[in-house]
C-alpha positions as CSV (number, residue, x, y, z in Angstrom):
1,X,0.0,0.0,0.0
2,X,1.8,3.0,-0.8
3,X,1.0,6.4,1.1
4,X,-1.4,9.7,0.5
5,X,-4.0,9.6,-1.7
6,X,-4.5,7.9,-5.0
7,X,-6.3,8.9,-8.7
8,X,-8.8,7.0,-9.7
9,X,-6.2,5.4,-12.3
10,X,-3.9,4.7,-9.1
11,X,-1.5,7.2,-9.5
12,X,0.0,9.0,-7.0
13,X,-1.1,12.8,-6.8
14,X,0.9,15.3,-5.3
15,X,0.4,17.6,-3.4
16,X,-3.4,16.3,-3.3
17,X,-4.8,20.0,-3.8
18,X,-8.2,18.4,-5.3
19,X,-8.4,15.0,-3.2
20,X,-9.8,13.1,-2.0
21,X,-10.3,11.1,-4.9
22,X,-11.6,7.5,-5.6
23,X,-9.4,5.0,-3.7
24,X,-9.1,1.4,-3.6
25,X,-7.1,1.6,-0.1
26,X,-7.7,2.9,3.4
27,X,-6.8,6.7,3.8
28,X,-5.9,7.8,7.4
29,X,-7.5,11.5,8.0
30,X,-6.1,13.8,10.9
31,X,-7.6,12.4,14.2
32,X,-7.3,8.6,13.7
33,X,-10.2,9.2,11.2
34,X,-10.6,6.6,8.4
35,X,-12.1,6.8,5.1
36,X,-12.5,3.6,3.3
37,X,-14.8,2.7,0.2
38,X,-18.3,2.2,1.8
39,X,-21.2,0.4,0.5
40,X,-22.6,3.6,-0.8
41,X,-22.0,6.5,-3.1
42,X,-19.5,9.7,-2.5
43,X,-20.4,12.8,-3.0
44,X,-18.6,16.3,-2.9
45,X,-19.7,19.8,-1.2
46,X,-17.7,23.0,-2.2
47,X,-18.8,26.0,-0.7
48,X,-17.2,28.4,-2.9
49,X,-17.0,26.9,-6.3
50,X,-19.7,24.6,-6.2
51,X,-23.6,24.4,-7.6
52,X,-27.1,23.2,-5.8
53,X,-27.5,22.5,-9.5
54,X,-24.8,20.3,-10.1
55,X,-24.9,16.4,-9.5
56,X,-22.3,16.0,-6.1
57,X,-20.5,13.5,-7.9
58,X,-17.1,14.9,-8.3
59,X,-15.1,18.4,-6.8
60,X,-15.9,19.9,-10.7
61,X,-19.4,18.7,-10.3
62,X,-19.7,19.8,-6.1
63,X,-22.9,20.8,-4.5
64,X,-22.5,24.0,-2.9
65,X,-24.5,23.1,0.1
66,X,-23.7,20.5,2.7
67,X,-27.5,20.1,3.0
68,X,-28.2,19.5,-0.8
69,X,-25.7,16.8,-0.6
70,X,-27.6,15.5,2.6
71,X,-30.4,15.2,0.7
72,X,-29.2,13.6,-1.9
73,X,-27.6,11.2,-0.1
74,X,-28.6,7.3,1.0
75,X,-27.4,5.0,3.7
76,X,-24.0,4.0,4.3
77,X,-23.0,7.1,1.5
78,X,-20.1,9.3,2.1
79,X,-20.0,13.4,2.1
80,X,-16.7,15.0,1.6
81,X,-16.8,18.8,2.2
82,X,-13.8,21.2,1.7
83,X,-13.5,24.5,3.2
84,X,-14.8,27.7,1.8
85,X,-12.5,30.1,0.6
86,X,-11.4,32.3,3.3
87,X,-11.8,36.4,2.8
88,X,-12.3,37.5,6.1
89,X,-8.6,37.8,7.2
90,X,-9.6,39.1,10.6
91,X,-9.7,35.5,12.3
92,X,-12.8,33.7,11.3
93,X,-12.8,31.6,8.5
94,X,-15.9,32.0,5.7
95,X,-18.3,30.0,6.9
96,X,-20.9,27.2,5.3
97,X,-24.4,28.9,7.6
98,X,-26.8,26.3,6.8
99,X,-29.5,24.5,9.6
100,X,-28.2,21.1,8.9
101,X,-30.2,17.6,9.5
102,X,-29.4,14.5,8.5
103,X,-32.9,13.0,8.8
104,X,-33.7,9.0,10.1
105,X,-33.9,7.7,6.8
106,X,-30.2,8.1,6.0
107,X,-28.4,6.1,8.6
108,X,-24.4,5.2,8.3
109,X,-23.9,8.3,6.7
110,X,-20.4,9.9,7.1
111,X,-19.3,14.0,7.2
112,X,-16.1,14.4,6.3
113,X,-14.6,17.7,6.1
114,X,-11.3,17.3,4.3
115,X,-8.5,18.9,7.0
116,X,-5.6,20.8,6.8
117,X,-4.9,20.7,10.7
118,X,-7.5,20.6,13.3
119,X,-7.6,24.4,14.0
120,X,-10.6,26.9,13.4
121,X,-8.7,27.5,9.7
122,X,-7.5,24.5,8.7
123,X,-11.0,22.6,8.2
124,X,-14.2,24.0,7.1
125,X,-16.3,25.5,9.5
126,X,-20.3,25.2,10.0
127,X,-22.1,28.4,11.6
128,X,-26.0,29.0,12.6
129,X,-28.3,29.2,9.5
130,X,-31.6,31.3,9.3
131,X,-32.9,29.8,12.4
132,X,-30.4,30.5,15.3
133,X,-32.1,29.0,17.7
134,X,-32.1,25.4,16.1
135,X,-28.2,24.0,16.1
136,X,-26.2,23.8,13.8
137,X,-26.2,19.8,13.0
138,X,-29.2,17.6,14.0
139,X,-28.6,13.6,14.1
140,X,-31.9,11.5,13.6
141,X,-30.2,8.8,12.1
142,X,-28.4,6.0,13.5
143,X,-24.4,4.9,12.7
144,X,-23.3,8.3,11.3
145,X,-19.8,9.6,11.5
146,X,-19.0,13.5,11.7
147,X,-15.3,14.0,11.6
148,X,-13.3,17.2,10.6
149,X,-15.7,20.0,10.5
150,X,-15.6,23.2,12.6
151,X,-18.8,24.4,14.6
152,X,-18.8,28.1,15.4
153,X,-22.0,28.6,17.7
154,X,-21.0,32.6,17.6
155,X,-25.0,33.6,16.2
156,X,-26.8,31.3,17.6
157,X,-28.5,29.7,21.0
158,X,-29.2,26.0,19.8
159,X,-25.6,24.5,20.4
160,X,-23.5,22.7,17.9
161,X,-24.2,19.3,17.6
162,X,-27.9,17.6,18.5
163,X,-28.0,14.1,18.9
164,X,-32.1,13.7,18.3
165,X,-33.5,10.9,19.5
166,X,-37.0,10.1,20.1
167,X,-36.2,6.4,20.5
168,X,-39.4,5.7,18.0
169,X,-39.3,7.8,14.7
170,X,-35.8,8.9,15.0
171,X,-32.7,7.7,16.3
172,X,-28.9,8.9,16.5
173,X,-27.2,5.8,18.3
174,X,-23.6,5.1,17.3
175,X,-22.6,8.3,16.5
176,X,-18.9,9.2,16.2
177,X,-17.8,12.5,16.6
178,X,-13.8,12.7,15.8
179,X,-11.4,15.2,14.6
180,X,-14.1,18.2,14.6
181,X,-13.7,21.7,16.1
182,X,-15.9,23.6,18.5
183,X,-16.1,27.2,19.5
184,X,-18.6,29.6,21.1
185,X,-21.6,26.9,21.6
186,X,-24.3,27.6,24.4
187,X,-27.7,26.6,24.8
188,X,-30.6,29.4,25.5
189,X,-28.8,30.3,28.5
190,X,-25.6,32.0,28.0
191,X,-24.2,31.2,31.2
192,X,-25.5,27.9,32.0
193,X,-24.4,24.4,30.5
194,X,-27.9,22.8,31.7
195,X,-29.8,24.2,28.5
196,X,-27.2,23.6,25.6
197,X,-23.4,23.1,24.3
198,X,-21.1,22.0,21.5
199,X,-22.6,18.4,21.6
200,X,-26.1,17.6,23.1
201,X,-28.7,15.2,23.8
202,X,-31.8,16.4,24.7
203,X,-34.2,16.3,27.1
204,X,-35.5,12.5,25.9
205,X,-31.7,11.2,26.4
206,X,-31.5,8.0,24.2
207,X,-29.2,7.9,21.6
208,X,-26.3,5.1,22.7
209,X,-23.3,4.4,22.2
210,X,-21.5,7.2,21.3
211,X,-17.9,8.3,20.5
212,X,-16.8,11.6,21.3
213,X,-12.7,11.4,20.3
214,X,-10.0,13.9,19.3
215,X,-12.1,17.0,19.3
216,X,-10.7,20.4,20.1
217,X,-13.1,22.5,22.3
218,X,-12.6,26.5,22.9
219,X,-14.6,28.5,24.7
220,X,-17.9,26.7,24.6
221,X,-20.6,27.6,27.8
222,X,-20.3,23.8,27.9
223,X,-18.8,21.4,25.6
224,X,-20.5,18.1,26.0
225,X,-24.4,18.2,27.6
226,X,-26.9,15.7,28.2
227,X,-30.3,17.6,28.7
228,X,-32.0,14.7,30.5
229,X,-33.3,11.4,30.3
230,X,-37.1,11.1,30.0
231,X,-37.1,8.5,27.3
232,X,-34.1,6.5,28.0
233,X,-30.8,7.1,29.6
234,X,-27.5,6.7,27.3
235,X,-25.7,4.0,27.9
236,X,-21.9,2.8,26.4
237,X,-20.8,6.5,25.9
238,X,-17.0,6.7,25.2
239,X,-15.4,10.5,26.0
240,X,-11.7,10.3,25.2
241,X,-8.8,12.5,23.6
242,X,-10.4,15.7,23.5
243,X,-9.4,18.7,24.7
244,X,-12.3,21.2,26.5
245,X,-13.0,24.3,26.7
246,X,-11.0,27.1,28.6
247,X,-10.4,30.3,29.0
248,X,-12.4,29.6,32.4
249,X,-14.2,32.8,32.5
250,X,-16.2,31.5,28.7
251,X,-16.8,27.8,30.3
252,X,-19.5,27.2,33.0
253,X,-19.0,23.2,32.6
254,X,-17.1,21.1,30.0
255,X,-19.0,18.0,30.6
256,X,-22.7,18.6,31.9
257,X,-23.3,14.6,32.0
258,X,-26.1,14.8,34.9
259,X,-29.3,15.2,32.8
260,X,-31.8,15.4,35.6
261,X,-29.8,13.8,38.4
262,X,-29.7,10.2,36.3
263,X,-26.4,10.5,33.6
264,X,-25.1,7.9,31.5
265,X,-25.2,4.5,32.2
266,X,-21.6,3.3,31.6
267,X,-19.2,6.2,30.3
268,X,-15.8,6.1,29.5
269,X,-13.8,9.8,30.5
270,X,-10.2,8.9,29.5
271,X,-7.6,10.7,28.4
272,X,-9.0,14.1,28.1
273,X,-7.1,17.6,28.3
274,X,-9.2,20.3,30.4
275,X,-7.3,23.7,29.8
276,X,-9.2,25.5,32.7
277,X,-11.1,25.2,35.9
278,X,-14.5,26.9,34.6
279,X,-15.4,30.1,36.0
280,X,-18.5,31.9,34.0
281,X,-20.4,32.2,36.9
282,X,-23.2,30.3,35.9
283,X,-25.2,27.2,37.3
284,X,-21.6,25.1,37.6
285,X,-18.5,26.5,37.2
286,X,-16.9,22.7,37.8
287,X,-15.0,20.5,35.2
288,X,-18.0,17.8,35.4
289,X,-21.2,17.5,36.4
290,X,-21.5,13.4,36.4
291,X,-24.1,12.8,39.3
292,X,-25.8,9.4,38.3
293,X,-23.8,8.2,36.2
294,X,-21.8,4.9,36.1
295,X,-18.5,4.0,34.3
296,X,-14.7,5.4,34.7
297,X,-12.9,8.8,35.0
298,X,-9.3,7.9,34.1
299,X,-6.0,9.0,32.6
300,X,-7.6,12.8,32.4
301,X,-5.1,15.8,32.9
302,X,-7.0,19.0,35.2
303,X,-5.5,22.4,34.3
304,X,-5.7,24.0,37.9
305,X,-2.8,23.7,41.1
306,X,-6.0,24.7,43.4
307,X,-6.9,21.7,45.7
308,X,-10.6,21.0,44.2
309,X,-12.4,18.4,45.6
310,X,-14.1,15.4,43.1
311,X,-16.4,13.0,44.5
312,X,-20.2,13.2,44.9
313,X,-20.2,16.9,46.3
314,X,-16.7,18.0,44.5
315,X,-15.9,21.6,44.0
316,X,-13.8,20.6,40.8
317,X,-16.0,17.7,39.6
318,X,-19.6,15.9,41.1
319,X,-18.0,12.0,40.2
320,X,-20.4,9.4,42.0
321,X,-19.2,6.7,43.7
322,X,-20.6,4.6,41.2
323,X,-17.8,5.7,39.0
324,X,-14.5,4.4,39.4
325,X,-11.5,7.1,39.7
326,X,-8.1,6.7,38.8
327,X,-5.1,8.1,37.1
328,X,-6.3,11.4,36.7
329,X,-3.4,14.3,37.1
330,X,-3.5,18.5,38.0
331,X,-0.7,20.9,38.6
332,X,1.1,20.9,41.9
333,X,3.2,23.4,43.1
334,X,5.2,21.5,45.6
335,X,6.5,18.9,44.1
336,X,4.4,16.1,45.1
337,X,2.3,13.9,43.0
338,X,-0.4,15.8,41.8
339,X,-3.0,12.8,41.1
340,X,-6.6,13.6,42.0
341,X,-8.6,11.3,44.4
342,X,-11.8,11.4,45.4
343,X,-12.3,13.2,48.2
C-alpha cells in the first residue's frame, strides 16, 4: 500500500490539492479518522466553487451546500466537504451557515470535512443558519460519523451538535464525533451548560453508544451536555482524547453529563485535556457535572494547582461513587504527586 491519496487510475497525486479522490485503499485522515470505500455512493460539497445544480458526484461537479448533498444522499454514502475560501482575514474563516439535519432515513452516513490541521482555519467550518435557535447539525439517524468540521456557535442559541432521538421515529445511536472543532456553543442560557453546548442530547436522552474522540473544544458555555433522560438514559458512551474548553471565564462546565440527576449509564472519560477550571459564573462553574452516572474517570489531565475536591459533592468535579476514579493528574506546586482522588 503506498501512502497519500490515490487517482482513480492509481496514480500517486501530489500535493493532493483536489483530493480526496476514488481509492481502492484505506486513507488515514487527521484524528485517527478513516475513510475507506463504503457500501454507498460519495459525494462532494464545495462552498465556494460549487452548484445546488450540479450532480455532487465529483469536486468539478460539487454541490455548494452541505445540506443539498444531505439530501441527496442514501445510507452507508459518504460526504466530503472542503473549506470555503477564506476572505475574512480578521480570524474567522468564511463560513458554510446552513440549519443542517441529516434526517432517520439516512443512517451510516459519514461528514467528512477534508482537513488541513484541526484548527478553526485549517478545516471548514459550520455556523447558525436562518434559524439560530435550532443548532447547527441535528442527528436523527443512527451509525453516522462526523469528523473534521468546525462548529462556530458565535450567532446562535441552539448549540452545535444535536444528537435527536426520540427512540421511536428517529434515532442517532452510534454516533462518532472525531477530529471536529468547536467554539462559542451555548444553549438558550448564555451562562448555563444545563440548557445547551457544543454536543447535546436532549431532554428525551436516548441515543447510545456514542464516540466523542479527538475533538478540540474553545470557549464553549459547555462542551458536551446531556439535557435529560425522560425516554431513556444513554448508555456505552466513550469520551476520550479531546481537549475542552477554557479560558475559564467562557466555560460554566465542560462535561454537563447529569441530565436530571440520572447520567449515563456506563461512560468512559479517558484521556481528556481540560485547559481551565471553569469560572463563567453560571449554574456550575466545575469540570464535570457526572451525578448518576456509572462507568470510569481515568487517565484525564486538570489544568488547575488549586486543591478542588471530586467525588459526589466536589468543587472541581460531582463523580459518583458509582464511577471508578483513577489516574487522573492537575498541577502541583510543591512537588508532590499531583493525582486527584476522590475526596
Amino acid at each position: 500500500m503506498g501512502n497519500g491519496l490515490r487517482s482513480t487510475r492509481g496514480a500517486a497525486v501530489p500535493p493532493y490539492s483536489h483530493g480526496p479522490f476514488t481509492w481502492d485503499q484505506q486513507v488515514t485522515f487527521t484524528g485517527g479518522v478513516a475513510g475507506v470505500n463504503s457500501e454507498g455512493k460519495v459525494y462532494y460539497v464545495d462552498g465556494t466553487n460549487g452548484s445546488d445544480g450540479n450532480t455532487g458526484k465529483g469536486w468539478s461537479d460539487a454541490k455548494v451546500t452541505i445540506q443539498a448533498a444531505i439530501d441527496l444522499a442514501s445510507a452507508g454514502d459518504t460526504i466530503f466537504i472542503t473549506a470555503k475560501l477564506i476572505t475574512d482575514m480578521t480570524g474567522d474563516p468564511t463560513s458554510y451557515e446552513e440549519n443542517l439535519t441529516i434526517g432517520a432515513d439516512t443512517p451510516n452516513l459519514s461528514l467528512i470535512g477534508i482537513s488541513r490541521g484541526q484548527t478553526q482555519g485549517g478545516l471548514p467550518q459550520l455556523k447558525d443558519g436562518t434559524v439560530t435557535s435550532d443548532p447547527i447539525l441535528k442527528v436523527q439517524a443512527a451509525g453516522c460519523l462526523i469528523a473534521n468540521l468546525g462548529f462556530n456557535g458565535a450567532g446562535n442559541t441552539g448549540g452545535g451538535i444535536l444528537l435527536d432521538d426520540d427512540y421511536s421515529t428517529k434515532s442517532a445511536f452510534g454516533t462518532t464525533i472525531a477530529g471536529c472543532h468547536f467554539k462559542n456553543c451555548k444553549g438558550s442560557t448564555a451562562t448555563s451548560a444545563v440548557t445547551g453546548g457544543a454536543i447535546m442530547w436532549s431532554g428525551e436522552g436516548n441515543a447510545w453508544q456514542v464516540r466523542i474522540a479527538g475533538n478540540r473544544f474553545y470557549k464553549n458555555v459547555a462542551d458536551v451536555v446531556l439535557k435529560g433522560t425522560s425516554n431513556t438514559q444513554p448508555q456505552d458512551v466513550i469520551i476520550e482524547d479531546n481537549i475542552f474548553s477554557g479560558p475559564a471565564a467562557s466555560c460554566d462546565c465542560n462535561l454537563f453529563l447529569s441530565g436530571a440527576g440520572d447520567g449515563i449509564n456506563g461512560v468512559i472519560i479517558r484521556n481528556n485535556v481540560f485547559t481551565a477550571f471553569p469560572a463563567l459564573g453560571g449554574t456550575n462553574d466545575r469540570f464535570i457535572s457526572a451525578t448518576g452516572c456509572t462507568g470510569i474517570l481515568t487517565g484525564n489531565v486538570f489544568a488547575t494547582s488549586t486543591t478542588l475536591t471530586f467525588g459526589a459533592a466536589g468543587t472541581g468535579a460531582l463523580i459518583p461513587t458509582t464511577m471508578l476514579m483513577t489516574g487522573n493528574y492537575r498541577e502541583t506546586t510543591t512537588g508532590v504527586n499531583g493525582e486527584v482522588f476522590r475526596t
